[in-house]
N, C-alpha and C positions, 0 to 999 in steps of 0.2 A: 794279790789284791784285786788285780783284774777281774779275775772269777767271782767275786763277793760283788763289784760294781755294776758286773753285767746281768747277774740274779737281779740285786736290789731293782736297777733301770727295766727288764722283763716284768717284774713281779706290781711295780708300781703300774706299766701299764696296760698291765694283764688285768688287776682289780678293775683300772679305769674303764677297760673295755667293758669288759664282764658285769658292774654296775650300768652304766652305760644301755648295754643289750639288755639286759632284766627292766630298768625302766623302760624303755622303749616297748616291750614287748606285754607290758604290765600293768604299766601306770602312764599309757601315752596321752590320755585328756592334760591329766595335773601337768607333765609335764612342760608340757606346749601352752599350760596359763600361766605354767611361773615362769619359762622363760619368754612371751611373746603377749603375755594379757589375754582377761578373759574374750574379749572381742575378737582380737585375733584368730585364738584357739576357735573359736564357734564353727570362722569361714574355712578354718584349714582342715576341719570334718569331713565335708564336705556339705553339698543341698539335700541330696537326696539318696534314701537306707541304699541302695546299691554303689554310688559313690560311696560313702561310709563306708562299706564294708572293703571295698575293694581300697580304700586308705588304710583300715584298719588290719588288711591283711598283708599290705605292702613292708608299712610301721614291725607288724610281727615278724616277719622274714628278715626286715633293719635289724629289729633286736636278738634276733639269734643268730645270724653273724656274724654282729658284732661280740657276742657270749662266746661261740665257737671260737672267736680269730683271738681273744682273751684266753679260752681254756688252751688253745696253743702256743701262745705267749709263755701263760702258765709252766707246759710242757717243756720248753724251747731254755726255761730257766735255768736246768739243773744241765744242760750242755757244758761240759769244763772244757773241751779244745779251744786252745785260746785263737785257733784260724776261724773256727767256724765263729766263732764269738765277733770277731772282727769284720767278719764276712758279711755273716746278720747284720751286725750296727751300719756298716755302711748300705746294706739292703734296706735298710726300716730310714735310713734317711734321703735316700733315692724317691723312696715311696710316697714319702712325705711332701719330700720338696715337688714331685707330680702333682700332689694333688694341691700344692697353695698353685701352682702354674694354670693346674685344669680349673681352679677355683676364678682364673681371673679369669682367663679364656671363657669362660661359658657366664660368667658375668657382664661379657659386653654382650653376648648375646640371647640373654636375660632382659638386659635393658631396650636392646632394640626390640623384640620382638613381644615379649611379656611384661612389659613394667608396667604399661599400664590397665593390666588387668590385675597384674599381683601386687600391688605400690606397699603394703602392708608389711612383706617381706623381705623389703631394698636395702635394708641396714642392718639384718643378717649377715652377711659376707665376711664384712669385719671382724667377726667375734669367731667366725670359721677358721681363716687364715692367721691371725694369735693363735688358735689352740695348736694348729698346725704347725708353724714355729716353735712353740716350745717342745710339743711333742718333739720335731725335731732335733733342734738342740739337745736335748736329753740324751738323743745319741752319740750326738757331735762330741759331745763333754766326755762322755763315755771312749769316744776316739781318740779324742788328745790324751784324756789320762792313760789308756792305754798305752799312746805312743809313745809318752815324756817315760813312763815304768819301763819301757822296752829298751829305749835311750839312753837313757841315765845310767 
């Protein structure tokens, strides 16, 4: 049942990445006004056609690694060894829990040096570090149920 668990958890966010990269890569305006307001979205353009393009090539390279690290995700599903399966989940929650830490880390020094130019994107962070959490979890869950089927 292990093997069915660690598909299901791959596959959920293999899509999520893989959505994710195609909008970013695609639909990065819309994006950035549903999540941030039309106002917002305008400054994070940038001023000027060469800022622009050098955001908008940044945004693309975002979304097809995030597409690529999804279609490996994808790939990574149909693994049945239940070490490497174990190996992974604990890998992807290492990863994780790095990045809610480098989220805060680089938020104090955000605010010291950039707040107030950027003030617009100060309550951002939040909504980073949940997604990061649960992403997490997702694996952690995936480790207990493993380990209570291993034990039992």
């Amino acid at each position: 049942m292990g093997s069915y668990t660690f598909h299901l958890v791959c596959v959920l966010h293999s899509v999520a990445a893989m959505t994710c990269g195609l909008l970013l890569m695609f639909y990065t305006n819309e994006v950035f006004e549903f999540t941030h307001g039309r106002e917002i979205a305008v400054k994070i353009k940038g001023s000027t056609p060469h800022d622009q393009l050098l955001i908008r090539t940044s945004d693309s390279f975002s979304g097809l690694l995030l597409f690529a690290l999804g279609f490996l995700l994808f790939m990574v599903a149909s693994v049945k060894d239940r070490n490497f399966q174990g190996f992974f989940a604990r890998g992807c929650v290492f990863l994780h829990v790095f990045l809610i830490f480098r989220k805060f880390g680089m938020l104090q020094v955000w605010r010291i040096y950039f707040d107030r130019k950027l003030e617009d994107l100060g309550g951002n962070w939040l909504r980073l570090v949940v997604g990061d959490i649960v992403l997490a979890l997702s694996w952690v869950f995936f480790l207990l149920y493993t380990w209570r089927e291993r034990y039992d």
